[in-house]
N, CA, C and O atoms as a CHARMM CRD file, in Angstrom:
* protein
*
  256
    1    1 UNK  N     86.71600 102.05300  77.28000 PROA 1      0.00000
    2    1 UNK  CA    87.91100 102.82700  77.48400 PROA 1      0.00000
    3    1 UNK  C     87.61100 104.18800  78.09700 PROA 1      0.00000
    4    1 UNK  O     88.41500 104.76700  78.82800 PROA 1      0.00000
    5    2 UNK  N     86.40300 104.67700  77.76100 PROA 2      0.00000
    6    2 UNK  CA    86.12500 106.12200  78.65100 PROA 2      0.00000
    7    2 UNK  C     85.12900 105.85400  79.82300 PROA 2      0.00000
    8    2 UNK  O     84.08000 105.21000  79.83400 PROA 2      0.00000
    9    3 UNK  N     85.85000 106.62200  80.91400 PROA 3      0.00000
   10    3 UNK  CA    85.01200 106.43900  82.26200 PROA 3      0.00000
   11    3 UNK  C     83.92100 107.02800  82.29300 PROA 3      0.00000
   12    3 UNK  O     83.12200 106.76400  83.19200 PROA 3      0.00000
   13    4 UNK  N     83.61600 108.00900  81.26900 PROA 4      0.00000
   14    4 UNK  CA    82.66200 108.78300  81.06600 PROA 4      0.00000
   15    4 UNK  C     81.57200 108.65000  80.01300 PROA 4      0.00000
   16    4 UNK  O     80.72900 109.51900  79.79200 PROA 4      0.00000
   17    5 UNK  N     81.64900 107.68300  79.49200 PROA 5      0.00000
   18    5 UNK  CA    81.04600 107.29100  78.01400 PROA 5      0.00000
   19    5 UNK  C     80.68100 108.26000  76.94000 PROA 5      0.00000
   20    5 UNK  O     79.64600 108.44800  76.30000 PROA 5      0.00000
   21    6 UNK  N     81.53300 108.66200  76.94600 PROA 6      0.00000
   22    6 UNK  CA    81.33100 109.74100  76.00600 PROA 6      0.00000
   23    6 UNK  C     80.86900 109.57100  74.52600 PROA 6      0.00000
   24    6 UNK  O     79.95900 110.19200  73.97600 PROA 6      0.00000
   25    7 UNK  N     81.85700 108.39000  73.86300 PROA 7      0.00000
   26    7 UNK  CA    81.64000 107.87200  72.95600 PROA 7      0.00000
   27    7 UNK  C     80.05700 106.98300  72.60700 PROA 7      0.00000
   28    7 UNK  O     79.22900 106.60600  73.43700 PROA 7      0.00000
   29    8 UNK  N     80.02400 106.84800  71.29000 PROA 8      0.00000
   30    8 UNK  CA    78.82200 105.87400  71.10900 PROA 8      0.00000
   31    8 UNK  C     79.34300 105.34700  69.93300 PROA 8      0.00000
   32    8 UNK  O     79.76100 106.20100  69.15100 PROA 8      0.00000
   33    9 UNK  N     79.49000 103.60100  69.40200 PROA 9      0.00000
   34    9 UNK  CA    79.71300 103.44300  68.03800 PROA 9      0.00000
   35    9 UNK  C     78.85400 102.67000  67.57100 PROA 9      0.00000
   36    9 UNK  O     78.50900 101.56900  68.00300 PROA 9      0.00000
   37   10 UNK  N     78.34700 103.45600  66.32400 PROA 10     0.00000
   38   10 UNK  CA    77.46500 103.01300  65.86000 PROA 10     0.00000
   39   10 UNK  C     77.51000 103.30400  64.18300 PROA 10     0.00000
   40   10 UNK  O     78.48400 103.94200  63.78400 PROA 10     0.00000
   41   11 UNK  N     76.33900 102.79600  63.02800 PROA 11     0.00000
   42   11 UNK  CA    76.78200 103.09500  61.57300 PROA 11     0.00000
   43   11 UNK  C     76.98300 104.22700  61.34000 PROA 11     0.00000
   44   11 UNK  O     76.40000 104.99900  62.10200 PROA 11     0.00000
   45   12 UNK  N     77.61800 104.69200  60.53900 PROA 12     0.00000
   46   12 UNK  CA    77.90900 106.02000  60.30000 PROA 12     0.00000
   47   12 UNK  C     76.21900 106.46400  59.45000 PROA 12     0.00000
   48   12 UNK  O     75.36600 105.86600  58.79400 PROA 12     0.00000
   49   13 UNK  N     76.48300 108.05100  60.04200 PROA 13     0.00000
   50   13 UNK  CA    75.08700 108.77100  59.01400 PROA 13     0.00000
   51   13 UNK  C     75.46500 108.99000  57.68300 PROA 13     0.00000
   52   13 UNK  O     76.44200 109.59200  57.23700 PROA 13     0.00000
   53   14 UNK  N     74.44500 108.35000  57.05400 PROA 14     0.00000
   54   14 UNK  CA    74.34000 108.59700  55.33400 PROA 14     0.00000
   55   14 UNK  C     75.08300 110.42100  55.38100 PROA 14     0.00000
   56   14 UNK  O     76.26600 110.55100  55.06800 PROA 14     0.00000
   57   15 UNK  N     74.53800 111.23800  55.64900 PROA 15     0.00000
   58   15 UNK  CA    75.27400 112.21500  55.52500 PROA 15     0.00000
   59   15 UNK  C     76.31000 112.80200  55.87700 PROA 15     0.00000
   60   15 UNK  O     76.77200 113.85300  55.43300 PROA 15     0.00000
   61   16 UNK  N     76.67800 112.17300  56.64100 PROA 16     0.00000
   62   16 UNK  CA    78.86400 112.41300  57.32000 PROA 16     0.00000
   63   16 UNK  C     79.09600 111.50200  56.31400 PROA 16     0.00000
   64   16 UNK  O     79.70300 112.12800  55.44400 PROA 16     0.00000
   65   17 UNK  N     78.91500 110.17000  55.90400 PROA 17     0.00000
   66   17 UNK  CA    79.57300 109.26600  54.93000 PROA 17     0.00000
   67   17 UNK  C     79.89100 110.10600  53.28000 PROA 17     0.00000
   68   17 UNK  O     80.76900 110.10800  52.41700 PROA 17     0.00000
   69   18 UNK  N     78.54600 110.76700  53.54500 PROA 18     0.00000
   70   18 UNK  CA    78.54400 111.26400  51.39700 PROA 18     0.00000
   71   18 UNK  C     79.65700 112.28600  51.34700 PROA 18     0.00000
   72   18 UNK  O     80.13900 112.57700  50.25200 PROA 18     0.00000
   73   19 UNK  N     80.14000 112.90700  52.56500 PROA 19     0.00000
   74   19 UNK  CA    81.10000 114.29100  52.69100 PROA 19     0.00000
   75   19 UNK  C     81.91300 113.96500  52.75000 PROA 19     0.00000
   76   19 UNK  O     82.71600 114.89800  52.78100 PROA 19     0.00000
   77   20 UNK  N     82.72800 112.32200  52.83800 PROA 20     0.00000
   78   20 UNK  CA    84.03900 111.96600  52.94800 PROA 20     0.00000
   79   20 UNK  C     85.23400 111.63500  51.94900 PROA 20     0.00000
   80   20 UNK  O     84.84900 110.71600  51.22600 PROA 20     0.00000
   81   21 UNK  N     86.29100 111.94800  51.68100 PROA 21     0.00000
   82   21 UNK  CA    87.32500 111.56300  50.66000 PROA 21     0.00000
   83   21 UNK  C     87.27500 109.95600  50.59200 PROA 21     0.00000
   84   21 UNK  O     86.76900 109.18000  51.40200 PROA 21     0.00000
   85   22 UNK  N     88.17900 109.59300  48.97600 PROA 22     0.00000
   86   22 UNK  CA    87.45700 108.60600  48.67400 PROA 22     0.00000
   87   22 UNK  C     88.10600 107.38100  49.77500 PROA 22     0.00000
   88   22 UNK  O     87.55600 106.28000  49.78700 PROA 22     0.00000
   89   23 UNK  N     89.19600 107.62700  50.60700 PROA 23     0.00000
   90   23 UNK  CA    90.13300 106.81200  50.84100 PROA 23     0.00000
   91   23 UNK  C     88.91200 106.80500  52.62800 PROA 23     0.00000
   92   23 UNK  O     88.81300 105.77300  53.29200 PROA 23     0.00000
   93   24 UNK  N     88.53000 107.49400  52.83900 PROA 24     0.00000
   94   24 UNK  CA    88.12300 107.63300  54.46300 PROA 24     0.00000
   95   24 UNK  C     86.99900 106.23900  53.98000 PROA 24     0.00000
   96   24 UNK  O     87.22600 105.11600  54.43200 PROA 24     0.00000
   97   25 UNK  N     85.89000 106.47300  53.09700 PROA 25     0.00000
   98   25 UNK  CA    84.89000 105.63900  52.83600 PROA 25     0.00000
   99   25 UNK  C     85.91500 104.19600  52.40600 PROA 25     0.00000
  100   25 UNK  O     85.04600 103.32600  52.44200 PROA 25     0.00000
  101   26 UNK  N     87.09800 103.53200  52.06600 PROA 26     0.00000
  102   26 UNK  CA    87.49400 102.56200  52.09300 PROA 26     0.00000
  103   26 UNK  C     87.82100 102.15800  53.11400 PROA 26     0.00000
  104   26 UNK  O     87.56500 100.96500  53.27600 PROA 26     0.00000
  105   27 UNK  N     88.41100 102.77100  54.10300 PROA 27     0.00000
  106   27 UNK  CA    88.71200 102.62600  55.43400 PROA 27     0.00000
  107   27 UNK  C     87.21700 102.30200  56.58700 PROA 27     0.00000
  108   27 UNK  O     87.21700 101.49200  57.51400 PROA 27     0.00000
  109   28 UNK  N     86.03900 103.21200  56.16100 PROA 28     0.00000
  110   28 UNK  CA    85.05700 102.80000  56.79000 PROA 28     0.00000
  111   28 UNK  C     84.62200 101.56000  56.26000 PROA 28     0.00000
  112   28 UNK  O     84.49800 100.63500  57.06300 PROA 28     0.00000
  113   29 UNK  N     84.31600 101.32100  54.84100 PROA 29     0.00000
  114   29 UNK  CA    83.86100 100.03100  54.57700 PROA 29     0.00000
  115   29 UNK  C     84.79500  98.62300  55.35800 PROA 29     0.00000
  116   29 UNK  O     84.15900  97.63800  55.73500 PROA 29     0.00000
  117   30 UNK  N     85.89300  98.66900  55.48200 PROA 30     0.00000
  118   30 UNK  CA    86.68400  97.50900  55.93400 PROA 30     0.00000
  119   30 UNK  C     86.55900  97.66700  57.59300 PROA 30     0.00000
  120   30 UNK  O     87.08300  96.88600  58.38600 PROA 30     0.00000
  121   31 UNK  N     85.84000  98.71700  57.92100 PROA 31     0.00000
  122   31 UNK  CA    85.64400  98.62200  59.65200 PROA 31     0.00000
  123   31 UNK  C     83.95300  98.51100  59.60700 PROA 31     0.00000
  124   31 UNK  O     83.22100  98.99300  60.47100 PROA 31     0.00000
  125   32 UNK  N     83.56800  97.88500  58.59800 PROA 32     0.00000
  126   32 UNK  CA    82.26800  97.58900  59.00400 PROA 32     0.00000
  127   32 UNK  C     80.82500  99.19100  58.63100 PROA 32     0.00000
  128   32 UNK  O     79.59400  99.16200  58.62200 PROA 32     0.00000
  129   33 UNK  N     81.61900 100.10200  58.44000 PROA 33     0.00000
  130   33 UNK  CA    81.16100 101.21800  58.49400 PROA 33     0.00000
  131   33 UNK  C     80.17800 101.60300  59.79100 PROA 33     0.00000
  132   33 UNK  O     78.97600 101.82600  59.93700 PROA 33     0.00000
  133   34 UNK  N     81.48700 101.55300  60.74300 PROA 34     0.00000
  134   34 UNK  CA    80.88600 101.90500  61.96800 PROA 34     0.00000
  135   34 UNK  C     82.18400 102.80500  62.40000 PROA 34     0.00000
  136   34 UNK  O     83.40300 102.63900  62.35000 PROA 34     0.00000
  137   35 UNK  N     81.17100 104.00300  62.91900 PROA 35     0.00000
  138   35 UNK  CA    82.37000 104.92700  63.58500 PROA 35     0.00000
  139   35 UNK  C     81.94000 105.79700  64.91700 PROA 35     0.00000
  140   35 UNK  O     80.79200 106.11700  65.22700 PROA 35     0.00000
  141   36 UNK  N     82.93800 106.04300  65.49500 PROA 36     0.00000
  142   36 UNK  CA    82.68200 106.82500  66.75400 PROA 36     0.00000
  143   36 UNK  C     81.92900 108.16700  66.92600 PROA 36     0.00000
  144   36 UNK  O     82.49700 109.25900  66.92100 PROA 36     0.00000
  145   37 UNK  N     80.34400 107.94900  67.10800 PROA 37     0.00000
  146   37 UNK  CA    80.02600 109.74900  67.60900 PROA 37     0.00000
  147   37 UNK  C     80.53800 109.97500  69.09500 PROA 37     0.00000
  148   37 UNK  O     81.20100 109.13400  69.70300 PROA 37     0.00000
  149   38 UNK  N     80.18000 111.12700  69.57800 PROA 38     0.00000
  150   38 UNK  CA    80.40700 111.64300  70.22800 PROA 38     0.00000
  151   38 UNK  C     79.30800 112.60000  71.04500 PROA 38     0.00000
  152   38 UNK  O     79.39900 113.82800  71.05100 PROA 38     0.00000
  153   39 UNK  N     78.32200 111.90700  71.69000 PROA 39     0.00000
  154   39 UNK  CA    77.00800 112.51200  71.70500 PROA 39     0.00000
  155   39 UNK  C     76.91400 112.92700  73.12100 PROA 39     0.00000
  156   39 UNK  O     75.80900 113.31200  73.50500 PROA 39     0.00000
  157   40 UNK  N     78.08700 112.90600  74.11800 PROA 40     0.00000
  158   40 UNK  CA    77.93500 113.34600  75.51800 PROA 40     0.00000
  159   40 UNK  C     79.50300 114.26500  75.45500 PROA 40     0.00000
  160   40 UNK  O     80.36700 114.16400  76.32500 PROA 40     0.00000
  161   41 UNK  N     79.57900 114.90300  74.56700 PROA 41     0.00000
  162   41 UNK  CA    81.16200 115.51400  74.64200 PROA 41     0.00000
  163   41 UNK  C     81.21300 116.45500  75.84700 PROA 41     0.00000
  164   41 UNK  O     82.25900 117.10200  75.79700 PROA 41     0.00000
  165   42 UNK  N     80.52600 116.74400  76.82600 PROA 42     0.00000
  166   42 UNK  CA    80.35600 117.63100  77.23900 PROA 42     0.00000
  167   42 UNK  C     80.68600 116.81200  78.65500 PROA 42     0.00000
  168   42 UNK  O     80.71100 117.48800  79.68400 PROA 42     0.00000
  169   43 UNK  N     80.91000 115.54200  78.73200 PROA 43     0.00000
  170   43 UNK  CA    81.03600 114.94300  80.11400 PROA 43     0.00000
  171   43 UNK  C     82.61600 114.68300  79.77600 PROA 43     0.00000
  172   43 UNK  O     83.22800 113.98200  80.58100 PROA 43     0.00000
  173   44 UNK  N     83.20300 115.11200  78.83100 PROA 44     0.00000
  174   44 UNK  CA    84.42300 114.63300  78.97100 PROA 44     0.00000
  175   44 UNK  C     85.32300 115.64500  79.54300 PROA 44     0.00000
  176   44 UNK  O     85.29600 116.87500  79.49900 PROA 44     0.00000
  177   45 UNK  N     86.51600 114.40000  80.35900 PROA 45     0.00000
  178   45 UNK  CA    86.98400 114.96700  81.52100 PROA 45     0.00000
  179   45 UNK  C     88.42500 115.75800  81.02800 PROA 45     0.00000
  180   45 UNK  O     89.00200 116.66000  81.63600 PROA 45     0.00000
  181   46 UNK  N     88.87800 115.02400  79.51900 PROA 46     0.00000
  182   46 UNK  CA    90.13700 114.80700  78.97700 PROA 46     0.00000
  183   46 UNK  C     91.22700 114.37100  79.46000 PROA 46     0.00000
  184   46 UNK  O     92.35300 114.85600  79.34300 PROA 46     0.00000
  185   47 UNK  N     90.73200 112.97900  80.28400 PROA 47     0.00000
  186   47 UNK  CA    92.03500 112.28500  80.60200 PROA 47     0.00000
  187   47 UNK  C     92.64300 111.71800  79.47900 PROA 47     0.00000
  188   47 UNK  O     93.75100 111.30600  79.82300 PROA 47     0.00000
  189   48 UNK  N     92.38900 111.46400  78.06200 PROA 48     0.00000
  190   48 UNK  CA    92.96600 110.75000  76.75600 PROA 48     0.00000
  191   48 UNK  C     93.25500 109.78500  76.94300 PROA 48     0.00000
  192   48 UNK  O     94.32700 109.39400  76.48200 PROA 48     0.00000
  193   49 UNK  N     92.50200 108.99700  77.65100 PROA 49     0.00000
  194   49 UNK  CA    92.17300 107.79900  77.62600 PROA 49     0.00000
  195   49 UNK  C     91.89000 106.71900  76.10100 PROA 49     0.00000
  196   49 UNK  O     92.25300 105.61600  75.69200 PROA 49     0.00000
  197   50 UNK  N     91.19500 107.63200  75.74300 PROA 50     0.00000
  198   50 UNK  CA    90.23000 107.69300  74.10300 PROA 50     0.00000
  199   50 UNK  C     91.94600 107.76700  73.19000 PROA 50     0.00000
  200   50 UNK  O     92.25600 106.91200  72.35900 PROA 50     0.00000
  201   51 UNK  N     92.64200 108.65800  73.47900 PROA 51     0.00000
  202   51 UNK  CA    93.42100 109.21700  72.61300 PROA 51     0.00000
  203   51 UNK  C     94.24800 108.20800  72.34400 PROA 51     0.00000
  204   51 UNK  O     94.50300 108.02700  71.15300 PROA 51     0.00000
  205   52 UNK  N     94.87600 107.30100  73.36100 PROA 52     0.00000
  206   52 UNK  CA    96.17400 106.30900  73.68800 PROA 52     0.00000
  207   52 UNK  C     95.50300 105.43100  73.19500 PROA 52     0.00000
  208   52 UNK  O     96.06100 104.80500  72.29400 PROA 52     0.00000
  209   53 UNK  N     93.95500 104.99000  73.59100 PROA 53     0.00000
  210   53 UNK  CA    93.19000 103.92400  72.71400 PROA 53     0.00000
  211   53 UNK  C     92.94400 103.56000  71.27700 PROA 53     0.00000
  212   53 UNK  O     93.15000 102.43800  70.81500 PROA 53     0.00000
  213   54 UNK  N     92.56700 104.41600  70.72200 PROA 54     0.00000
  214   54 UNK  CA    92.44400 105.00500  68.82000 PROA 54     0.00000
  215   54 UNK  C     93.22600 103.65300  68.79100 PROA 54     0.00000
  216   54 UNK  O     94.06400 103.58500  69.69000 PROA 54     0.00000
  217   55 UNK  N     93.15000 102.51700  67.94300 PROA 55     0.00000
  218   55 UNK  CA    94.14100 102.34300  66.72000 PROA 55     0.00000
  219   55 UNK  C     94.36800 103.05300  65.39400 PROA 55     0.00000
  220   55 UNK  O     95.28100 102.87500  64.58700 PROA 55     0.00000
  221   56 UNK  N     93.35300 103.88700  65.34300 PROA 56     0.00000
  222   56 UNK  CA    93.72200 104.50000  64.03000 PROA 56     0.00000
  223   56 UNK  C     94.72400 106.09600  64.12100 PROA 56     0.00000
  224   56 UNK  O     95.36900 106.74400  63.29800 PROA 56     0.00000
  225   57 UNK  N     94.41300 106.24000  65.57600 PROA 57     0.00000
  226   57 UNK  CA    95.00700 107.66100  66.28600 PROA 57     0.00000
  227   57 UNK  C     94.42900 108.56000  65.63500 PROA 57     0.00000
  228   57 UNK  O     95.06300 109.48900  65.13500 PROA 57     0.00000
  229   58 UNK  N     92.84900 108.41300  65.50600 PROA 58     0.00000
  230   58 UNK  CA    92.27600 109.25600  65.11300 PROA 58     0.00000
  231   58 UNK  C     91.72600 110.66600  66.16200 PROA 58     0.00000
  232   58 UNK  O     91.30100 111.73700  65.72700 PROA 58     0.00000
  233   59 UNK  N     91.85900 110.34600  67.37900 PROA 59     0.00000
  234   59 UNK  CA    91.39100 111.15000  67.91600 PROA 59     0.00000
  235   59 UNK  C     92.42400 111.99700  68.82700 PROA 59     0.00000
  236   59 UNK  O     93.38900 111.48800  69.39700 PROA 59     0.00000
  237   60 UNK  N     92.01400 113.61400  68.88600 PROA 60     0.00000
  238   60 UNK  CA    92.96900 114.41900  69.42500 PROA 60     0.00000
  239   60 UNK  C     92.09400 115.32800  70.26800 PROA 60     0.00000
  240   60 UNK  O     90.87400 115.27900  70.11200 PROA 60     0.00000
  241   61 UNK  N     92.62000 116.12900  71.12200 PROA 61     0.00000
  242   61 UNK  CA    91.80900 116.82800  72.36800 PROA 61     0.00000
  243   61 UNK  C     92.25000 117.83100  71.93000 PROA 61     0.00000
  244   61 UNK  O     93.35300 117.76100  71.38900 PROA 61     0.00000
  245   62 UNK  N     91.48200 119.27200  72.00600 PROA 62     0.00000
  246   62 UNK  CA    91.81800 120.47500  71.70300 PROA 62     0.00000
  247   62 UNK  C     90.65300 120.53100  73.26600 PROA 62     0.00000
  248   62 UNK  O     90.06600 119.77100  74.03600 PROA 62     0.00000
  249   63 UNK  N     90.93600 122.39500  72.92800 PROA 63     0.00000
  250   63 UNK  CA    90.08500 123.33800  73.74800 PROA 63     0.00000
  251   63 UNK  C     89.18800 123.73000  72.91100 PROA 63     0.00000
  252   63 UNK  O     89.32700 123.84400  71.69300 PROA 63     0.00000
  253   64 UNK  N     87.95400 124.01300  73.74500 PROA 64     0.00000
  254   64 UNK  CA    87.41700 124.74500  72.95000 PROA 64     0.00000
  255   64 UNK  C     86.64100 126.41900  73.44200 PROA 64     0.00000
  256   64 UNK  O     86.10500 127.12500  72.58800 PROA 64     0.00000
């Protein structure tokens, strides 16, 4: 979905997982506990491409 690959999905890190409310870690377990980094944010163009994609509509574009 991004022309830019911005994204990468892969298992979540033991340490983003231990920092999460209890309902986020049920939601990761039933997706496999795989979630979206973001390790080239810097190539993104912000067409929200990503954004319209989400089924969970987890993702939003700010400035920074």
């Amino acid at each position: 979905m991004c022309p830019e690959s911005v994204f990468e999905l892969r298992r979540i890190d033991p340490v983003d997982y231990t920092g999460l409310p209890l309902l986020n870690k049920i939601k990761l377990r039933v997706h496999g506990m795989q979630v979206a980094y973001t390790p080239k944010v810097d190539a993104c163009r912000s067409c929200s491409l990503c954004v319209s994609a989400c089924p969970e509509q987890a993702i939003t574009l700010r400035r920074t």
